[in-house]
N, C-alpha and C positions, 0 to 999 in steps of 0.2 A: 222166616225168610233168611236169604245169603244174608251173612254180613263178616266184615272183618274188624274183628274185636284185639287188643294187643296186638297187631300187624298178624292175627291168626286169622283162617278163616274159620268161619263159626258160623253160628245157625240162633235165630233169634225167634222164642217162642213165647208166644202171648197169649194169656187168658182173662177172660173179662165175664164176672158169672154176677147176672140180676136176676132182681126176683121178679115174678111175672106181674102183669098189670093186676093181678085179682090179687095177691099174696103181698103185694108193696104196702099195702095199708095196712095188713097185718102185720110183716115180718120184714120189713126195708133192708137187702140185701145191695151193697155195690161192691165188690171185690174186683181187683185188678193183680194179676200174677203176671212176671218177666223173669224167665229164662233164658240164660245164653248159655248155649253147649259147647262143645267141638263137633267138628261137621261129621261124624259119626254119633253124635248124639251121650254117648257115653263118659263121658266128664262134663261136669257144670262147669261152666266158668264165673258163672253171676247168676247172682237169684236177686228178686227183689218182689215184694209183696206189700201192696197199701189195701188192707180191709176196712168197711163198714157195715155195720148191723147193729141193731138195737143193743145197748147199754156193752156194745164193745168195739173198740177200731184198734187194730195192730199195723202195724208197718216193722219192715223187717228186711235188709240189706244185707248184701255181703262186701267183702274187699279181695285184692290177693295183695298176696306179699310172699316174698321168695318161694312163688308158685306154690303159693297155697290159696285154694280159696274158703276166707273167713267168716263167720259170721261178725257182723260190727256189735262192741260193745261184748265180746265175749272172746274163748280161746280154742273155741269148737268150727273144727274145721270139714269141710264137702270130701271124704273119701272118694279119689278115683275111682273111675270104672264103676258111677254108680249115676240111676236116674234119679232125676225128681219125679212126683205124678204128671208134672207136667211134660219132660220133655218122652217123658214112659207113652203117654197118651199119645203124643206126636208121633212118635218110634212105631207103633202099633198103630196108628191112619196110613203108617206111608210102608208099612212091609205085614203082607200076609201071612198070617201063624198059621201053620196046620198041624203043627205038636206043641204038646206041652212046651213052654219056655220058660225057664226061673232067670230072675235078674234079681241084681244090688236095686233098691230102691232108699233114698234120704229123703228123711220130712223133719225139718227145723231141729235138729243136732241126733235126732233120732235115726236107727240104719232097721229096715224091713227088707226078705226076703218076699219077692214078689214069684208066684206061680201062675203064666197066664194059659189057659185051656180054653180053645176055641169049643163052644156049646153046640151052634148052630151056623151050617154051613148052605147057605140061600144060594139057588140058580141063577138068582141075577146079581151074583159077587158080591151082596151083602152078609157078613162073619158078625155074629154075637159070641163076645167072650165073656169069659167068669175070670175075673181076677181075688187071688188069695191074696191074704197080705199076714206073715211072720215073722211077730215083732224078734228082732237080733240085736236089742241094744244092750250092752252091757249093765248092769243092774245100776252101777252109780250114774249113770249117764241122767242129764234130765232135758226135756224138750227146751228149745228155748225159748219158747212162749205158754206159758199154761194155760192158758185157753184160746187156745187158737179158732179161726173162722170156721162158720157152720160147716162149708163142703170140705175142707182139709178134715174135720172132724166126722162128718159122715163117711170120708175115702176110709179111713183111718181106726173107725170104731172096732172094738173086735166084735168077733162073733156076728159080723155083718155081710150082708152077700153084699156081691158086687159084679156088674155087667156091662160092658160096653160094646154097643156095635156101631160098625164101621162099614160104610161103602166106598167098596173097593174100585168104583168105577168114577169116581168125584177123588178118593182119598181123603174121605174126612169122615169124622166121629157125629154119629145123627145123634147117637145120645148115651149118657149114663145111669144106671139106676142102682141105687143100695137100697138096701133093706134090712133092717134091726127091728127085731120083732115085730110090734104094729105100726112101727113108724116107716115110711115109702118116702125117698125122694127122687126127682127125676130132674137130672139138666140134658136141657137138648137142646142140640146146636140151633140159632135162631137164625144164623145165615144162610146154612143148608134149608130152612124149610120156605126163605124167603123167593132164593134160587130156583125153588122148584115149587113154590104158588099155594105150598101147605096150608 
């Protein structure tokens, strides 16, 4: 949603990823992610992330200070002119790709080249994309969390496919899907399937 953040306007993007009713008793996922961009989407201005999962929970803030934004408790800072997956995913529900697009992508002090190529292009304005992700972090760089939450790590894995689509007549993301060898996971939007009686 609109918001004005630092007397900026800005843009405030939220994500909230559970584990389904049948997988909660296995694998209890509750993740909470908040991005604030600039109303183009293209500078973070605040990230913040409170994870839980079995035998791990991160949280993880940023600050700014003389227009930088930091991560807290470190000296690694959000490169301009770069997404997070999250406000990447928001960027890509609300504008139709029909070629190839590479962006700056940052995941917790780390910088990836993003390649997004629309796969499948549906009659009723539904777009399934394949998103690449090439790691570009300088070799001394290190994440700044070593093990980070399952879906940052599934987005994130290499040698993993990755797929989202989008209907383009709602503007929203029905679902994502990676893939590393036999392992399949799938988050799908649970509002959109509420909205429409799935």
């Amino acid at each position: 949603k609109n918001i004005d953040y630092n007397n900026k306007k800005s843009k405030l993007i939220t994500f909230h990823t559970t584990s389904t009713s049948m997988t909660k008793y296995i694998f209890n996922v509750n993740n909470y992610y908040e991005t604030i961009t600039s109303k183009n989407l293209k500078n973070i201005l605040s990230f913040k992330k409170e994870t839980s999962q079995p035998n791990l929970i991160n949280t993880l803030k940023t600050y700014q200070k003389n227009n930088k934004v930091i991560y807290t408790n470190s000296s690694i800072t959000i490169p301009e002119n770069t997404y997070n997956i999250f406000s990447l995913l928001y960027f890509i529900s609300q504008n139709k790709i029909t070629n190839e697009l590479i962006v700056s992508i940052e995941r917790e002090g780390l910088l990836y080249e993003g390649i997004i190529t629309p796969i499948e292009i549906k009659s009723n304005n539904i777009i399934k994309y394949e998103l690449i992700l090439n790691n570009n972090t300088p070799h001394k760089n290190n994440p700044i969390i070593k093990n980070t939450d399952i879906f940052t790590w599934a987005l994130f894995k290499k040698k993993s496919e990755k797929y989202i689509t989008v209907d383009y007549n709602t503007k929203e993301i029905i679902e994502c899907i990676f893939k590393a060898g036999l392992i399949k996971m799938i988050a799908r939007n649970k509002q959109y399937k509420i909205k429409r009686g799935i």
